[in-house]
The first five atom37 places (N, CA, C, CB, O) and aatype in JSON, in Angstrom:
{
  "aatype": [20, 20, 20, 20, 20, 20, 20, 20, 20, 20, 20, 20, 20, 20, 20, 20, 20, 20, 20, 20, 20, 20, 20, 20, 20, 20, 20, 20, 20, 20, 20, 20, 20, 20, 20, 20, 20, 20, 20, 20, 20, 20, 20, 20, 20, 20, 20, 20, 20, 20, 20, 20, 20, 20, 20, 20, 20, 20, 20, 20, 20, 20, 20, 20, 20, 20, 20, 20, 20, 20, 20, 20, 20, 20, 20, 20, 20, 20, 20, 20, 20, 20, 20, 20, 20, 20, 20, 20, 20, 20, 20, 20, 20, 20, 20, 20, 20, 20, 20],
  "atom_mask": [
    [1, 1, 1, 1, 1],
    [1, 1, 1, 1, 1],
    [1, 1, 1, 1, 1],
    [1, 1, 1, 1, 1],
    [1, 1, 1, 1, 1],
    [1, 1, 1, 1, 1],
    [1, 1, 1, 1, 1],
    [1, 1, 1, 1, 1],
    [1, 1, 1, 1, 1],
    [1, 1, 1, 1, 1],
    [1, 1, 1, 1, 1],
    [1, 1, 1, 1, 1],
    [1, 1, 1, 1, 1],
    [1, 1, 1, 1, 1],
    [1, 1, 1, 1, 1],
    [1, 1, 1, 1, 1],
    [1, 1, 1, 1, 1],
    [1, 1, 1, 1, 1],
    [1, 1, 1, 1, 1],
    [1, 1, 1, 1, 1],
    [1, 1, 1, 1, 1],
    [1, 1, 1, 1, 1],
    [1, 1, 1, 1, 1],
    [1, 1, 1, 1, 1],
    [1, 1, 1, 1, 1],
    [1, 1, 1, 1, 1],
    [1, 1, 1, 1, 1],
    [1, 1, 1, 1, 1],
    [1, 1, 1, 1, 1],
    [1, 1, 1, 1, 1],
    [1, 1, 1, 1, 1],
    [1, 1, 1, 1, 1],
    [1, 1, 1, 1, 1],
    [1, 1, 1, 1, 1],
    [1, 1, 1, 1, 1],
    [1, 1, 1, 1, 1],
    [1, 1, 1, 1, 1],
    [1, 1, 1, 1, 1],
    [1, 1, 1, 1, 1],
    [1, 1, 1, 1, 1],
    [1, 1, 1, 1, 1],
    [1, 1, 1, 1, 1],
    [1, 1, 1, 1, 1],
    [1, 1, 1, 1, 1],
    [1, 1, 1, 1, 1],
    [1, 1, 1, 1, 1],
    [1, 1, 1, 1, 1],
    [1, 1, 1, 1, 1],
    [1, 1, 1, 1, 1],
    [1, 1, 1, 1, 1],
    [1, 1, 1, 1, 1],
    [1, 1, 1, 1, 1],
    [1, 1, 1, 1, 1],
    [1, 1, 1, 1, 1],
    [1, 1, 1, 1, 1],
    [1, 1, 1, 1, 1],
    [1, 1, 1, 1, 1],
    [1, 1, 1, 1, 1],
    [1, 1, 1, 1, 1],
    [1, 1, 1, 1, 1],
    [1, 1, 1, 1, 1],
    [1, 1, 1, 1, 1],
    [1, 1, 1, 1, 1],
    [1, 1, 1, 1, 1],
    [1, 1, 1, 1, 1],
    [1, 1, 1, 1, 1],
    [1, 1, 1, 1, 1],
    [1, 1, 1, 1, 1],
    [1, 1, 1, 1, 1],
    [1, 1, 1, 1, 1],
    [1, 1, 1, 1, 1],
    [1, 1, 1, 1, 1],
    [1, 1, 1, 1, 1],
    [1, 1, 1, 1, 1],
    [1, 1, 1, 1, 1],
    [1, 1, 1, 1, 1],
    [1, 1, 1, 1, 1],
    [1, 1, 1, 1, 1],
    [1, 1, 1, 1, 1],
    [1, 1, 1, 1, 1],
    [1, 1, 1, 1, 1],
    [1, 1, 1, 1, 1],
    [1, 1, 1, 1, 1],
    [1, 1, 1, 1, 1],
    [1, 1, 1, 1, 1],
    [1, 1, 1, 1, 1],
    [1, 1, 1, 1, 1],
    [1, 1, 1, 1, 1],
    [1, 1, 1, 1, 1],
    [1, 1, 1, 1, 1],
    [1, 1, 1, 1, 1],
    [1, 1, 1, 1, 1],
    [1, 1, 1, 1, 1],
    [1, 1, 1, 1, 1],
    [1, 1, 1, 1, 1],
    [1, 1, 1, 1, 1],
    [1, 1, 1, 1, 1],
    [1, 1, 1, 1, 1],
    [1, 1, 1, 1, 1]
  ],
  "atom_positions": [
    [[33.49, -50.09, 16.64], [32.88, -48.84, 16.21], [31.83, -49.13, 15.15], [33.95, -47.85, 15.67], [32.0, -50.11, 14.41]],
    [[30.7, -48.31, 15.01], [29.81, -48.27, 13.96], [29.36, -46.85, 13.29], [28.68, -48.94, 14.46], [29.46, -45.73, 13.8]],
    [[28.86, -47.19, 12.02], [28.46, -46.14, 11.37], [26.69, -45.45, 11.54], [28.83, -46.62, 9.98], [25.62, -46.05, 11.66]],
    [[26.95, -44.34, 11.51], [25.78, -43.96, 11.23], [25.29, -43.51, 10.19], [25.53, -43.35, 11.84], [25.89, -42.7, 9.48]],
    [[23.85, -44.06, 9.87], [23.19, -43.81, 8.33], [22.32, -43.14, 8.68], [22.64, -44.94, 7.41], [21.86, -43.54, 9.75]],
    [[21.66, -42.01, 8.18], [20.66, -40.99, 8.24], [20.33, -40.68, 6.71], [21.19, -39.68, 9.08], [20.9, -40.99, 5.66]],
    [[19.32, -40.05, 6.96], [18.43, -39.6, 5.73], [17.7, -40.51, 5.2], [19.11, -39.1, 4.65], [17.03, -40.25, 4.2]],
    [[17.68, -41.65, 5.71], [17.16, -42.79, 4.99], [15.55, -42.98, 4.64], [17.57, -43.91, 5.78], [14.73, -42.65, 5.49]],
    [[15.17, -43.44, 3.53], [14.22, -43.69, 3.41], [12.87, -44.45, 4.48], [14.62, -44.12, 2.54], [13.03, -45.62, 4.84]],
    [[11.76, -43.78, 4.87], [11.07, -45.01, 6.1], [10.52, -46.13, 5.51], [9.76, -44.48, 7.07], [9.59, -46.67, 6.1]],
    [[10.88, -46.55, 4.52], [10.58, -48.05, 3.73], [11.56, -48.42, 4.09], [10.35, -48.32, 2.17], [11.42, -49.62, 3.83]],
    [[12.65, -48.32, 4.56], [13.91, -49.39, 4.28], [14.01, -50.2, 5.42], [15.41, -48.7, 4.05], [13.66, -50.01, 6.59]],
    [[14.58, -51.19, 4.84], [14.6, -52.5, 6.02], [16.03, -52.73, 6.17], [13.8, -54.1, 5.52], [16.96, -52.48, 5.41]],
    [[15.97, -53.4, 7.58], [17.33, -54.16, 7.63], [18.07, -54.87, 6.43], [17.14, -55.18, 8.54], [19.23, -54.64, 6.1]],
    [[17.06, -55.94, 5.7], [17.75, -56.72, 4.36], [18.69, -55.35, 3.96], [16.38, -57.34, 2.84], [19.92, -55.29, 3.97]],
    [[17.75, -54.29, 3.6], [18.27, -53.38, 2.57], [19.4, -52.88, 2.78], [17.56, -52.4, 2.33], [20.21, -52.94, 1.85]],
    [[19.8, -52.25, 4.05], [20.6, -52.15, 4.41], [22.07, -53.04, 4.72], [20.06, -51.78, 4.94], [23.24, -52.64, 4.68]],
    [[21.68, -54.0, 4.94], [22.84, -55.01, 5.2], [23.08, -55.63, 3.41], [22.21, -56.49, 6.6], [24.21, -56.07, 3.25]],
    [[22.28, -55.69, 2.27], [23.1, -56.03, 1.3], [23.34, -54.93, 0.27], [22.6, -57.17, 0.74], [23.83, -55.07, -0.85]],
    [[22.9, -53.77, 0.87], [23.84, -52.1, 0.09], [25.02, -51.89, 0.78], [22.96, -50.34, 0.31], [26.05, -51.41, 0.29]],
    [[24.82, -52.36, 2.21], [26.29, -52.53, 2.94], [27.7, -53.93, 2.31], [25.71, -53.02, 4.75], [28.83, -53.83, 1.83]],
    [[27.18, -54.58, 2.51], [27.84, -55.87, 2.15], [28.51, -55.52, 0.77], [26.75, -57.19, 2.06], [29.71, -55.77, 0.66]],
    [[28.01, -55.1, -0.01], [29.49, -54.71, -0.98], [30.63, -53.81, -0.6], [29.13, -54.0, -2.25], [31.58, -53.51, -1.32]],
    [[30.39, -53.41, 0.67], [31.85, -52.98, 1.31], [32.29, -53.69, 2.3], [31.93, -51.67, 1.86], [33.01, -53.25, 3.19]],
    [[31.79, -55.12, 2.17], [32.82, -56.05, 3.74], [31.56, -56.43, 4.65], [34.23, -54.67, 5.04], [30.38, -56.08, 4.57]],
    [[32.13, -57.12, 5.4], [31.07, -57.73, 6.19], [30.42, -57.27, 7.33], [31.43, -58.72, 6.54], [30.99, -56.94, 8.37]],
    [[29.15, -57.25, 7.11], [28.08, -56.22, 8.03], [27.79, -57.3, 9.41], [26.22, -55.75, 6.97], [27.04, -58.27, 9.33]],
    [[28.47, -56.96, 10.51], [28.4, -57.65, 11.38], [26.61, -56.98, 12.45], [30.09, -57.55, 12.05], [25.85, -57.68, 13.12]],
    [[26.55, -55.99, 12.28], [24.78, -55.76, 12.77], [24.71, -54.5, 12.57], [24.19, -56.09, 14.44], [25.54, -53.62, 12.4]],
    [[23.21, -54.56, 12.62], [22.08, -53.51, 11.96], [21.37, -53.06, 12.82], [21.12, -54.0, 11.0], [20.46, -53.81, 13.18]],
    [[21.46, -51.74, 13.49], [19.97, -51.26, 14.47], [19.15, -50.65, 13.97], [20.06, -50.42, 15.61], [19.64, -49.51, 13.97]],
    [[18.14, -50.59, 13.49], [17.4, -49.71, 12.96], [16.11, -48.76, 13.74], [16.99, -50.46, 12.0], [14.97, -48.88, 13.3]],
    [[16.33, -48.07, 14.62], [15.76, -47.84, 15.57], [14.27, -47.25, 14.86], [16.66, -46.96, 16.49], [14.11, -46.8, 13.73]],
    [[13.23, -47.45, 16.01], [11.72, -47.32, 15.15], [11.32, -46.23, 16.13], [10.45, -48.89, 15.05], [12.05, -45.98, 17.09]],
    [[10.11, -45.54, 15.89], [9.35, -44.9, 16.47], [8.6, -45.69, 17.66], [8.62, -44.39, 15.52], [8.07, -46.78, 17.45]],
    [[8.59, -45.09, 18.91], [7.94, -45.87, 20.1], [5.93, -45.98, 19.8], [8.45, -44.74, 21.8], [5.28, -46.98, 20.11]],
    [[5.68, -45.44, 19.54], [3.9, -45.02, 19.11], [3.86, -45.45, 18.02], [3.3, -43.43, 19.01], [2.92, -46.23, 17.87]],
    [[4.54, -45.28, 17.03], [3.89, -45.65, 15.58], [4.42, -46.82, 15.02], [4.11, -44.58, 14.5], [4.01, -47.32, 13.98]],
    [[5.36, -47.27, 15.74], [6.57, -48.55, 14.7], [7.21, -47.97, 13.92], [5.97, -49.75, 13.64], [8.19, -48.68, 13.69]],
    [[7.27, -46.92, 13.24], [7.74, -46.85, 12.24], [9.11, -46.0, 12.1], [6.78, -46.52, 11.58], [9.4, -45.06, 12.83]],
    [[9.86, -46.48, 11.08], [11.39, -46.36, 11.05], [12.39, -45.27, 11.44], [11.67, -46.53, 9.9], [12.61, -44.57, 10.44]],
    [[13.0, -44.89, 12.4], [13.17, -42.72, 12.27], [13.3, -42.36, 11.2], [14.51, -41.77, 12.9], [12.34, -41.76, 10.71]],
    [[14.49, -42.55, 10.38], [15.14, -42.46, 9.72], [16.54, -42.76, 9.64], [14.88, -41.74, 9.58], [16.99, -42.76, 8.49]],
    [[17.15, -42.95, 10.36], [18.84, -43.41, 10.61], [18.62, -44.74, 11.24], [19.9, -42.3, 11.78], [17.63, -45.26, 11.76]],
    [[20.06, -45.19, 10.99], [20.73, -46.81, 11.42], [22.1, -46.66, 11.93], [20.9, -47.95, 10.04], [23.01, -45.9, 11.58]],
    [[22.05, -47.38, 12.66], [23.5, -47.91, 12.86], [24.16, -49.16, 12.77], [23.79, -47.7, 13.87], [23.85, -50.15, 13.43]],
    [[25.46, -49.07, 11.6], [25.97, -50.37, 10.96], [26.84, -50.34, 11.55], [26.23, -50.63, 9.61], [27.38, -49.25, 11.75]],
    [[27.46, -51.76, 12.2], [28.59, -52.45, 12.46], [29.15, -53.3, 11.23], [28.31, -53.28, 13.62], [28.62, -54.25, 10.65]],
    [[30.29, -52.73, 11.03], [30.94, -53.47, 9.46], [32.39, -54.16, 10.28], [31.51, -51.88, 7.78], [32.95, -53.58, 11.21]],
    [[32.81, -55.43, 9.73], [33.9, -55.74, 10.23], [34.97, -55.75, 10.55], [34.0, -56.02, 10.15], [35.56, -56.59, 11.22]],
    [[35.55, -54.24, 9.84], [36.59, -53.7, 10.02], [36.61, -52.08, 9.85], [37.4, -54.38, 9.23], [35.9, -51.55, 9.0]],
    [[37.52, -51.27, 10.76], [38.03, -50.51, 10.0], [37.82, -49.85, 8.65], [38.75, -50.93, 10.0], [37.0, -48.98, 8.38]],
    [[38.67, -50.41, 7.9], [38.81, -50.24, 6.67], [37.43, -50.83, 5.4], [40.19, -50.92, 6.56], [37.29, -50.51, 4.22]],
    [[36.89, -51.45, 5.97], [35.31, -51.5, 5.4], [34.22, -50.51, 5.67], [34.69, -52.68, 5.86], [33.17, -50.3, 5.08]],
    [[34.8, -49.91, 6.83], [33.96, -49.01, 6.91], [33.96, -47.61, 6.44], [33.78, -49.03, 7.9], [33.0, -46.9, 6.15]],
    [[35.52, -47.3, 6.42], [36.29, -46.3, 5.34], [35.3, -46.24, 3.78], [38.13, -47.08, 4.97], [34.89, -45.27, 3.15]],
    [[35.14, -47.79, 3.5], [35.18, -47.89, 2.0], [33.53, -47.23, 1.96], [35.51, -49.76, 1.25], [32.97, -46.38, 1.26]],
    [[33.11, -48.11, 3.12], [31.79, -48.04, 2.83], [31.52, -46.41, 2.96], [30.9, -49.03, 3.85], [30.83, -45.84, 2.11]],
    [[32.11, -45.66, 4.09], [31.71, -44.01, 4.21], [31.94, -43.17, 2.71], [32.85, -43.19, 5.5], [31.27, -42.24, 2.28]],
    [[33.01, -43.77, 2.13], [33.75, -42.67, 1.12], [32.81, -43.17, -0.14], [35.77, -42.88, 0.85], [32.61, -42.31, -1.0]],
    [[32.18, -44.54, -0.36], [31.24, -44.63, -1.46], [29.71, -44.18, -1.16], [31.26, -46.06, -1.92], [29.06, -43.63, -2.04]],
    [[29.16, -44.43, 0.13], [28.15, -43.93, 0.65], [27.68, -42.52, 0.98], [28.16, -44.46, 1.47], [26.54, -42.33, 0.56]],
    [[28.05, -41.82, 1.39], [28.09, -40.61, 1.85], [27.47, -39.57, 0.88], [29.42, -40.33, 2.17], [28.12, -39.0, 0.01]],
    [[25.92, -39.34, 1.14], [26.08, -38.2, 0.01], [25.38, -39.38, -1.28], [28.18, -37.49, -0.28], [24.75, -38.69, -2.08]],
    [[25.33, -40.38, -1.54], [25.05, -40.74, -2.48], [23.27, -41.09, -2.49], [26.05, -41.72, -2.68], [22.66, -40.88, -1.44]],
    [[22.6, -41.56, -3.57], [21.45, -41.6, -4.01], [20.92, -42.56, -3.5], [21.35, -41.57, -5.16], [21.66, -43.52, -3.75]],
    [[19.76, -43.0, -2.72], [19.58, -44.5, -2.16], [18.12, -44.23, -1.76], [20.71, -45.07, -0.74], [17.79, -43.41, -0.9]],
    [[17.34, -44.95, -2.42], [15.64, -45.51, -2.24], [15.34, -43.73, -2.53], [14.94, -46.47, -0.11], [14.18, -43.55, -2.16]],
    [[15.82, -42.64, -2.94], [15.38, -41.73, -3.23], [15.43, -40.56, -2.34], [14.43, -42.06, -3.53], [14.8, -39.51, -2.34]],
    [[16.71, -41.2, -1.32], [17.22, -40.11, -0.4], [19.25, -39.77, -0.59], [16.71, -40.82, 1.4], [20.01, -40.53, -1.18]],
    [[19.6, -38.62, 0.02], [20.93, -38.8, -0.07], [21.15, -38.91, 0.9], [21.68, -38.07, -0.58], [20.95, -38.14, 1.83]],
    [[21.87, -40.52, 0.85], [22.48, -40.89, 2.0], [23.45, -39.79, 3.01], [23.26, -41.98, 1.51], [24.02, -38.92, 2.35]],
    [[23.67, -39.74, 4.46], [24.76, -39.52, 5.09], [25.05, -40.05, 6.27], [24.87, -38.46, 5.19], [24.68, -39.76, 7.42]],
    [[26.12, -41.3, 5.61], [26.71, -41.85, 5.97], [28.49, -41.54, 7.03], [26.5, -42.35, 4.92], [29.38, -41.07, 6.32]],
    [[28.83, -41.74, 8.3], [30.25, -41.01, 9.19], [30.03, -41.88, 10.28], [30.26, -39.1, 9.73], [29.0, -42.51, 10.54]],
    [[31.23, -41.85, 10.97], [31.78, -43.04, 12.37], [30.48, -42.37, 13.37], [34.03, -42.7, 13.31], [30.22, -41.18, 13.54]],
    [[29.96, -43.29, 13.81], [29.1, -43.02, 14.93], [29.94, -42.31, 16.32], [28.41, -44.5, 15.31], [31.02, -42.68, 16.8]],
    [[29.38, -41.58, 16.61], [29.71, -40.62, 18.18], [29.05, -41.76, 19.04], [28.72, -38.68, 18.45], [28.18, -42.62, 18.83]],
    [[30.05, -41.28, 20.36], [29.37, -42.54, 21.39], [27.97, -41.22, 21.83], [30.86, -43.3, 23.29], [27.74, -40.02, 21.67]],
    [[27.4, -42.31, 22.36], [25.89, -41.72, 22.99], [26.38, -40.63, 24.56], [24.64, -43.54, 23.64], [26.95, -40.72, 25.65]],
    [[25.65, -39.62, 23.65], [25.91, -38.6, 25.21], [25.49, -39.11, 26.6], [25.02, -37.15, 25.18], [24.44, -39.75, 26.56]],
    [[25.96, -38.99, 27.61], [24.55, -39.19, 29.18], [24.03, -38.31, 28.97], [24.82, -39.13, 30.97], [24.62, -37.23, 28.93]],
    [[22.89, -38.41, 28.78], [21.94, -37.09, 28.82], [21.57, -36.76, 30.39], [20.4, -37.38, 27.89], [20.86, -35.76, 30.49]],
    [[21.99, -37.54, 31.95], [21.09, -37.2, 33.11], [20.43, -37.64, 33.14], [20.62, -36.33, 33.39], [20.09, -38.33, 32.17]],
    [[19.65, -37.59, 34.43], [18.1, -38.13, 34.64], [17.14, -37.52, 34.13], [17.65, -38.19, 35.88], [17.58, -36.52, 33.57]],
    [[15.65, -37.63, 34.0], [15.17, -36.83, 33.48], [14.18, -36.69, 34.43], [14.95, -37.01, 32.25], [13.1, -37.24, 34.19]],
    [[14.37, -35.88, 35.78], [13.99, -35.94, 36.86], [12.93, -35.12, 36.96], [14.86, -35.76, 37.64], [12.14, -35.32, 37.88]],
    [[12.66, -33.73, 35.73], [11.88, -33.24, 35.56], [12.7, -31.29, 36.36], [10.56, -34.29, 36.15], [12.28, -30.14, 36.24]],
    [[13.73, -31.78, 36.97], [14.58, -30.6, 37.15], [15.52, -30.32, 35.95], [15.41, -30.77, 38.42], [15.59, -31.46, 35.51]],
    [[16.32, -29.54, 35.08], [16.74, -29.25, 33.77], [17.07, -28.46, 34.53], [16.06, -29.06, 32.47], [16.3, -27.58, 34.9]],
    [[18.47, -28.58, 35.03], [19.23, -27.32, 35.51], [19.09, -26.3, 36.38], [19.39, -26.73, 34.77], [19.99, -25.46, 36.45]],
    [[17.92, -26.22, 37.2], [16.71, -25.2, 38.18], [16.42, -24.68, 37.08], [17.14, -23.95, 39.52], [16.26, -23.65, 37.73]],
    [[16.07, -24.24, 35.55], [15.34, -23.74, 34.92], [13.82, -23.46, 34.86], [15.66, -24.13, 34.26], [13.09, -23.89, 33.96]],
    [[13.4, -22.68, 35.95], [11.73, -22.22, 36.48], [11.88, -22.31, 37.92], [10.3, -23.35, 35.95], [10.83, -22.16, 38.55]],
    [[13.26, -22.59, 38.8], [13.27, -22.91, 40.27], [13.37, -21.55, 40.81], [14.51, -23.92, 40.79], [14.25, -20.71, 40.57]],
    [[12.21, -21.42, 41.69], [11.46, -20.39, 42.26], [13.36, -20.22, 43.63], [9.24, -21.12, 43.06], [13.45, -19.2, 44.32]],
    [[14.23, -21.06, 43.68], [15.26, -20.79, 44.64], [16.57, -20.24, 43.27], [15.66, -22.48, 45.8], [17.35, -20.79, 42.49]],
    [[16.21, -19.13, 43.57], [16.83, -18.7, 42.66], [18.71, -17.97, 43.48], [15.57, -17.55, 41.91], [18.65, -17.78, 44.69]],
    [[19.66, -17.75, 43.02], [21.14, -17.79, 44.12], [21.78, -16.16, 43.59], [22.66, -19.56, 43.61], [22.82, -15.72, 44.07]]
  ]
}
């Protein structure tokens, strides 16, 4: 399981993240997902910490707290929805076959 970090500053880097993490246990990986057009950072990450209970530590000190000038919010990552294809049909929403 991993955590998700949001609110984050778009200066922040992986380093940053993995040694504000690392005082709660060992940060086994870092995604920091970027913007497709611009490079640049969304705002959220997702940390893999090595246990459990590191990641407890890390949510209950993180969460809500002050970091590069944002408040962190830090909680267990949700698995990724299927969103479907994106076939350009959305449910027949505008389908002239209406029932």
């Amino acid at each position: 399981m991993s955590l998700y970090v949001g609110n984050l500053s778009y200066e922040v880097t992986q380093e940053n993240l993995s040694t504000v993490f690392a005082n709660y246990g060992s940060v086994k990986q870092i995604s920091l997902p970027t913007d497709r057009e611009t490079g640049r950072v969304r705002g959220f990450a997702f940390v893999e910490m090595g246990s459990e209970t590191e990641e407890a530590s890390a949510i209950e000190a993180l969460d809500g707290a002050e970091w590069m000038g944002r408040n962190l919010k830090v909680n267990k990552a949700r698995p990724r929805e299927d969103r479907g294809s994106f076939d350009g049909n959305r449910g027949n929403y505008g389908s002239r076959n209406r029932y």
